[in-house]
C-alpha positions in Angstrom: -160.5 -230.4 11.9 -158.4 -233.4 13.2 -156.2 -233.4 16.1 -154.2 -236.3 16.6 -151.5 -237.1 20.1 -149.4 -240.1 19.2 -149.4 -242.1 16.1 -150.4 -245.6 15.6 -147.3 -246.4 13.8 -143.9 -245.8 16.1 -146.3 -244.7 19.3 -147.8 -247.3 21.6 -150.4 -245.1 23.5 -152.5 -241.7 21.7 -155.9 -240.4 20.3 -157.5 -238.6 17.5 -160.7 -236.9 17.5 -162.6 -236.2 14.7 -165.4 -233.6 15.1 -168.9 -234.1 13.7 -171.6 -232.0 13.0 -173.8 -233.0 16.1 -170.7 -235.6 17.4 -167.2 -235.8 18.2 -165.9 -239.6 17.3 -163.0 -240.2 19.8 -160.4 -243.1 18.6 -158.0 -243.7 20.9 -154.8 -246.9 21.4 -152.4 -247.6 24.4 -150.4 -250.4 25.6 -153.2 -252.0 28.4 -156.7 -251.1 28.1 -156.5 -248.6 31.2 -154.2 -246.8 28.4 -156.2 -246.8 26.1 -159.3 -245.2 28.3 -156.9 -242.9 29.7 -156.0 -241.8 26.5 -159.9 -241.7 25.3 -160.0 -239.3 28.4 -157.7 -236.8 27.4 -159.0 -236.7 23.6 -162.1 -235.9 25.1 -160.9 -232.7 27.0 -158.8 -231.6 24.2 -161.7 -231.5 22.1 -163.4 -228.4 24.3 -160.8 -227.1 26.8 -157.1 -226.2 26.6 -155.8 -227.2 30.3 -152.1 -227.3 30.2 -150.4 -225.0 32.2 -153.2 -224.8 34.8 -152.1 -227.0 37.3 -154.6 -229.4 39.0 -155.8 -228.1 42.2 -158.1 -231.3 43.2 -157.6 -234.8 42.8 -161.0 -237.0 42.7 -161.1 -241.0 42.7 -163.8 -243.0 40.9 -164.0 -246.5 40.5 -166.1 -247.8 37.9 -167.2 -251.2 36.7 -169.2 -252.7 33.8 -169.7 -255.4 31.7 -167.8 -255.1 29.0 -164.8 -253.1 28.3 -166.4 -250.6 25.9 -168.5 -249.7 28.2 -165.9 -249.2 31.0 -164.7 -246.8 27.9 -168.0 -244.8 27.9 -168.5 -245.0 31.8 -165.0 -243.2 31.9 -166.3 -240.5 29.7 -169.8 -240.0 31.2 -167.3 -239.6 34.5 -165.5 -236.6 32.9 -168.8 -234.9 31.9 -170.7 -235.4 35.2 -166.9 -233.9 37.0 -167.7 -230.6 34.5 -171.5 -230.2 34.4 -172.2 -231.2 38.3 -168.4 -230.2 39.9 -167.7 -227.2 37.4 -164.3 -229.0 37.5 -162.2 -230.2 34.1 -159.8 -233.0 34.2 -156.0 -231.4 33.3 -154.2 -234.9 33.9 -155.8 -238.5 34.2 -154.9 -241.9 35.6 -156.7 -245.3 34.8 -155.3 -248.0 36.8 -157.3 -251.6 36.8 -159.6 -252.6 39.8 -159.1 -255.6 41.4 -162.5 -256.6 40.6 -161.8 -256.4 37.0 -163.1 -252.5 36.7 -161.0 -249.5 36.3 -160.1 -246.5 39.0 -159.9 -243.4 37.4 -158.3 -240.7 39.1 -159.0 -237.2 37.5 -156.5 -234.2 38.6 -159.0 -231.2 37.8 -158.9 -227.5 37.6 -162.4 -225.4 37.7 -164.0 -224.1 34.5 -162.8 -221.1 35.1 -159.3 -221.1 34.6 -159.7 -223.7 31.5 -159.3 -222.2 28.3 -162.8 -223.2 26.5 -162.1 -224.0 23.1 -165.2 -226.2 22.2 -168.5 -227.7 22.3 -169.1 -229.0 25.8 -169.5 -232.8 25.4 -173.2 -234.0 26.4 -173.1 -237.7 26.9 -171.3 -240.9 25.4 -173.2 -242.7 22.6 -173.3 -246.6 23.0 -173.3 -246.8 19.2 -170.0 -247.5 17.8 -168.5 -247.9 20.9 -165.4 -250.3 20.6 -162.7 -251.3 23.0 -160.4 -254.6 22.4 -157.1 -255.6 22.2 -155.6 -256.5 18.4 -153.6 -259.2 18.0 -150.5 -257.8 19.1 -151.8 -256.9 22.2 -152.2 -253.4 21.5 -155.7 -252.1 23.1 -157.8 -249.2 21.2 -161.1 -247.7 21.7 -163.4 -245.6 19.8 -166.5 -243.4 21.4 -168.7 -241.1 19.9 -169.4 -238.0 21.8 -172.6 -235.6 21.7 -172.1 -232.4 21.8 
């Protein structure tokens, strides 16, 4: 199954997930990179939880850094995991804004598990191979991370 938010042609900011046997491969685009990860955020909680309508009930702030842009991408998503496995909480809206020292703050408005609608494999942990993020050309940033779940 494929869902897809956006499309690369007309849309300047979505993702589409493609599921795997063991994986989930997450491809996300947006207008800065912070849209992008964003975006590779809320592919990632589409792919096990349906959270629209829930309202969020707790905003948490995390800044993370790295080294290189992809992995600021799978940082964001080992965030998003560690929020539902340690918190029991599940993002239902994100923002990615850039860090003034170059990282990104990711501010996840989260409901708890139990009002989620679970549709999915809960996502394990973000694998470092294949993991892409960089601007084209045009300046349009996308990202691709691939998921165990």
């Amino acid at each position: 199954m494929r869902k897809q938010a956006g499309q690369r042609a007309g849309r300047d900011h979505g993702h589409t997930s493609v599921p795997h046997t063991a994986d989930l491969r997450i491809e996300a685009w947006g207008r800065t990179r912070e849209d992008c990860i964003a975006e590779a955020v809320r592919g990632l909680v589409e792919s096990f939880a349906h959270v629209s309508g829930t309202g969020s009930q707790r905003a948490g702030d995390r800044h993370l850094t790295s080294d290189t842009d992809a992995d600021l991408v799978a940082a964001a998503v080992d965030e998003v995991i560690y929020c539902v496995d340690a918190e029991g909480q599940i993002p239902a809206a994100v923002e990615v804004s850039r860090g003034a020292d170059g990282g990104i703050d990711l501010r996840l408005h989260t409901v708890p598990t139990s009002v989620a609608q679970i549709i999915g494999a809960a996502p394990k942990a973000a694998s470092l191979s294949g993991l892409t993020c960089s601007p084209d050309p045009s300046g349009q940033w996308s990202c691709a991370v691939t998921v165990d779940v």
